[in-house]
C-alpha positions in Angstrom: 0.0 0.0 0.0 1.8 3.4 -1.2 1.8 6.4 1.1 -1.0 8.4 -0.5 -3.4 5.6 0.5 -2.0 5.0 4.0 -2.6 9.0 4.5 -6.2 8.8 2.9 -6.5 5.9 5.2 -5.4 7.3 8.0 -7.5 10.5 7.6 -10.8 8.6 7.7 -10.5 6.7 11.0 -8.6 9.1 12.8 -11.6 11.0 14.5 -13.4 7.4 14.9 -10.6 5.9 16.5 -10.9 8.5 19.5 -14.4 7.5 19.8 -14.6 3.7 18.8 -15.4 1.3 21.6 -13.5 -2.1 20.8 -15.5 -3.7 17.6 -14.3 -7.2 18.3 -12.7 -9.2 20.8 -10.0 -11.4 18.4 -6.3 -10.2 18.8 -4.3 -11.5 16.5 -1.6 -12.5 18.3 1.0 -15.1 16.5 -0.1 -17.9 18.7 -3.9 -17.1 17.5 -3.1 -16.9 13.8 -1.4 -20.5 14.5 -4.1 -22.1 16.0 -6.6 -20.9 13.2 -3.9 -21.9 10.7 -3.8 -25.5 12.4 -7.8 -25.5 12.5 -8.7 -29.8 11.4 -10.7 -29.4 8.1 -11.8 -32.8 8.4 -13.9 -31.8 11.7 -14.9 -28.7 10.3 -16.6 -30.6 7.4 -18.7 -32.8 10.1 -19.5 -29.6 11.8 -20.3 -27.8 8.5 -23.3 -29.9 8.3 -25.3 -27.7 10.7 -24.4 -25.0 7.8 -25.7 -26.5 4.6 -29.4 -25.5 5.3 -28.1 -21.6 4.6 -24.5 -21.7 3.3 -24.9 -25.0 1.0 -23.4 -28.4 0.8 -19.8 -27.4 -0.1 -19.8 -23.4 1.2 -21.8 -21.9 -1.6 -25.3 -20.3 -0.5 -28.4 -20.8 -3.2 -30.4 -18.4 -1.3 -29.3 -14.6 -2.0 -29.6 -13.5 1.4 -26.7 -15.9 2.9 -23.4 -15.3 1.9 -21.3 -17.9 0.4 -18.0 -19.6 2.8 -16.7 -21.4 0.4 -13.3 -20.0 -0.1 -13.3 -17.4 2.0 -10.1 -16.5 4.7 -10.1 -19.0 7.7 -9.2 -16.0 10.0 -11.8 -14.2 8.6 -14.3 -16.7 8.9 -12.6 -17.5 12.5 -13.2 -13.8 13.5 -17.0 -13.6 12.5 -18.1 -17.1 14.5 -15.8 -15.2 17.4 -18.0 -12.0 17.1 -21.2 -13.6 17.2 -20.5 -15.3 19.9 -19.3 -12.1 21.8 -21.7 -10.0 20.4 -19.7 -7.4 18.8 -21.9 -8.8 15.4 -25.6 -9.6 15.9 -27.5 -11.9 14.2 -30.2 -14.1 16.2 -29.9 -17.6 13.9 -26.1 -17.3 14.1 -25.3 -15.8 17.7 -27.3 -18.9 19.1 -25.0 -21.1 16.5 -21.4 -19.5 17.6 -23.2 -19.8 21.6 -22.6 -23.3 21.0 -18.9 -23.9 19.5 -16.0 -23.5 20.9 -13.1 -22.1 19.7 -11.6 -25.1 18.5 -14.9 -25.7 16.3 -14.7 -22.6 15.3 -10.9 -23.0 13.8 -12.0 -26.4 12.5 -14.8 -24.6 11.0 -13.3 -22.1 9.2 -10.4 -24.0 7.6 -13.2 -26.5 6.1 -14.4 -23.8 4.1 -11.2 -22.3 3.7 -10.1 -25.3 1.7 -13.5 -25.7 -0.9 -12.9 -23.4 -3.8 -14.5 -20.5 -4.4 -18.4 -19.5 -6.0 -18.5 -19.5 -9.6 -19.7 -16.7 -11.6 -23.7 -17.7 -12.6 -24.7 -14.1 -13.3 -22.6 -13.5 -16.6 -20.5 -10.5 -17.1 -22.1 -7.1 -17.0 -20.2 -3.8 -17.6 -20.1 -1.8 -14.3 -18.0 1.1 -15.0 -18.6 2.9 -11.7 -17.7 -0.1 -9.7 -14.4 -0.8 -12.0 -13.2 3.0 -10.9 -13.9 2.9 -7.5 -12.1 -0.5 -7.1 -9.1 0.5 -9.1 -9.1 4.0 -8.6 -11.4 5.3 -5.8 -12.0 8.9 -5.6 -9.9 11.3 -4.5 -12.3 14.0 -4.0 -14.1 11.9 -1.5 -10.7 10.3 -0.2 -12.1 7.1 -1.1 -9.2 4.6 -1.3 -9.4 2.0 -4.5 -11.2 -1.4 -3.2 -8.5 -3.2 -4.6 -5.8 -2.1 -2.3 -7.6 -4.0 1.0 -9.1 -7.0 -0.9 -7.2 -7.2 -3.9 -7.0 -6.9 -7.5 -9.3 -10.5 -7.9 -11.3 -9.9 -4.6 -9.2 -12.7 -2.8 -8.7 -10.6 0.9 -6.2 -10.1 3.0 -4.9 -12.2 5.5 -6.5 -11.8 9.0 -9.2 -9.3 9.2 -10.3 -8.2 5.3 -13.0 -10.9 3.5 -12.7 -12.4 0.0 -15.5 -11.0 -1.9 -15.1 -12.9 -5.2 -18.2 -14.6 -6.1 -20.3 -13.5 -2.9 -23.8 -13.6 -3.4 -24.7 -9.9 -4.5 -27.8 -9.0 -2.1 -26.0 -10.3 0.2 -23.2 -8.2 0.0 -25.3 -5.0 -1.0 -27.3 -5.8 2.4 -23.7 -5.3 4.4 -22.7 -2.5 2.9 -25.8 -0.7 3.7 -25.4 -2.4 7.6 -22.0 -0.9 7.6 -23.3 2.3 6.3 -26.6 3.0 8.8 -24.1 1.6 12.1 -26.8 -1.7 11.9 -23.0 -3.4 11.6 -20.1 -2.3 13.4 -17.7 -5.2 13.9 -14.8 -3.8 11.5 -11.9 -3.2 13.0 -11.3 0.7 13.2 -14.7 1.4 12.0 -13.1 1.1 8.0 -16.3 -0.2 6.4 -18.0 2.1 8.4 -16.2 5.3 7.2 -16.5 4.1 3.8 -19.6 2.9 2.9 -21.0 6.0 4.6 -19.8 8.2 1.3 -20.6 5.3 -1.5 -24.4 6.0 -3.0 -27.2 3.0 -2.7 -26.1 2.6 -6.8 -22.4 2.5 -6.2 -22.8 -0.3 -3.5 -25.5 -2.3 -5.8 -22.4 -2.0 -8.4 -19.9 -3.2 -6.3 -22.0 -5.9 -5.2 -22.5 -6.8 -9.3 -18.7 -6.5 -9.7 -17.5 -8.7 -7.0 -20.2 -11.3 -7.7 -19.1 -12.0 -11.2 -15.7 -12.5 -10.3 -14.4 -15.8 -9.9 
């Protein structure tokens, strides 16, 4: 990440980082990155079962209101199950899920869907001009950072904290944006998505969402 983006970055979450109240209880300490690392697929897939209803057989959601796992960052997953549970994310179905795993289940859990491959693109290609510049470019004027430079150039993330977003379902994704942007959501580290999705239109997200669901 250059030093023009760090700045930008560090411009928006100044003033909330005076205010924020901790957004999640995972520190990612070397010993937790380990254990997450280490997490036993094999359980995780027996455990995935209790999954399949909303996030499919192999990760992959048919319903557009659940997000695809399939793919996505074990510590990432890891972290989410973690907030449930803690309450720093709320969700009724899935805080009384976490309630019950521990954190062992939960690293199982997470490398399981770690290890299937990602969503396929099903929606065909589209043009999306708007969300091509703000992913690659951003805006200056509104010292909007490009996408790209957090989740990378293919949507695959970032290690610890930042979600893959290739292939997600796009209501899904469209819905968490807009969570982010009305405070509904607020278990990003450092407020980020917060900041951000507050200055992004209702068409910019829906063409983000398009963008990063035709991706594979």
């Amino acid at each position: 990440m250059n030093k023009m983006i760090q700045a930008a970055l560090l411009g928006l979450f100044a003033t909330s980082l005076a205010h924020a109240e901790p957004s999640s209880q995972v520190a990612w300490t070397p010993d937790k990155l380990n254990f997450v690392k280490k997490g036993n697929s094999k359980n995780g897939k027996e455990l995935a079962m209790q999954c399949a209803a909303c996030h499919g057989d192999n990760g992959v959601s048919s319903a557009p209101e659940f997000p695809s796992l399939a793919g996505q960052l074990a510590t990432y997953t890891y972290k989410q199950l973690q907030d449930y549970k803690n309450g720093q994310r709320a969700h009724p179905l899935m805080t009384s899920i976490a309630a019950g795993l521990s954190d062992q289940d939960m690293a199982d859990m997470a490398a399981w869907y770690s290890s299937l491959p990602p969503p396929r693109n099903k929606a065909g290609k589209k043009d999306l001009d708007i969300a091509e510049r703000l992913v690659f470019e951003g805006d200056g004027r509104r010292t909007l950072p490009p996408c790209y430079t957090c989740h990378g150039s293919s949507g695959q993330g970032e290690k610890m904290d930042i979600p893959a977003l290739a292939g997600q379902q796009a209501e899904y994704f469209t819905a968490t944006l807009t969570a982010y942007r009305n405070g509904e959501r607020h278990n990003d580290i450092y407020s980020r998505m917060r900041v951000l999705s507050q200055q992004l239109s209702d068409t910019e997200i829906q063409e983000l969402a398009q963008y990063y669901q035709q991706l594979q």
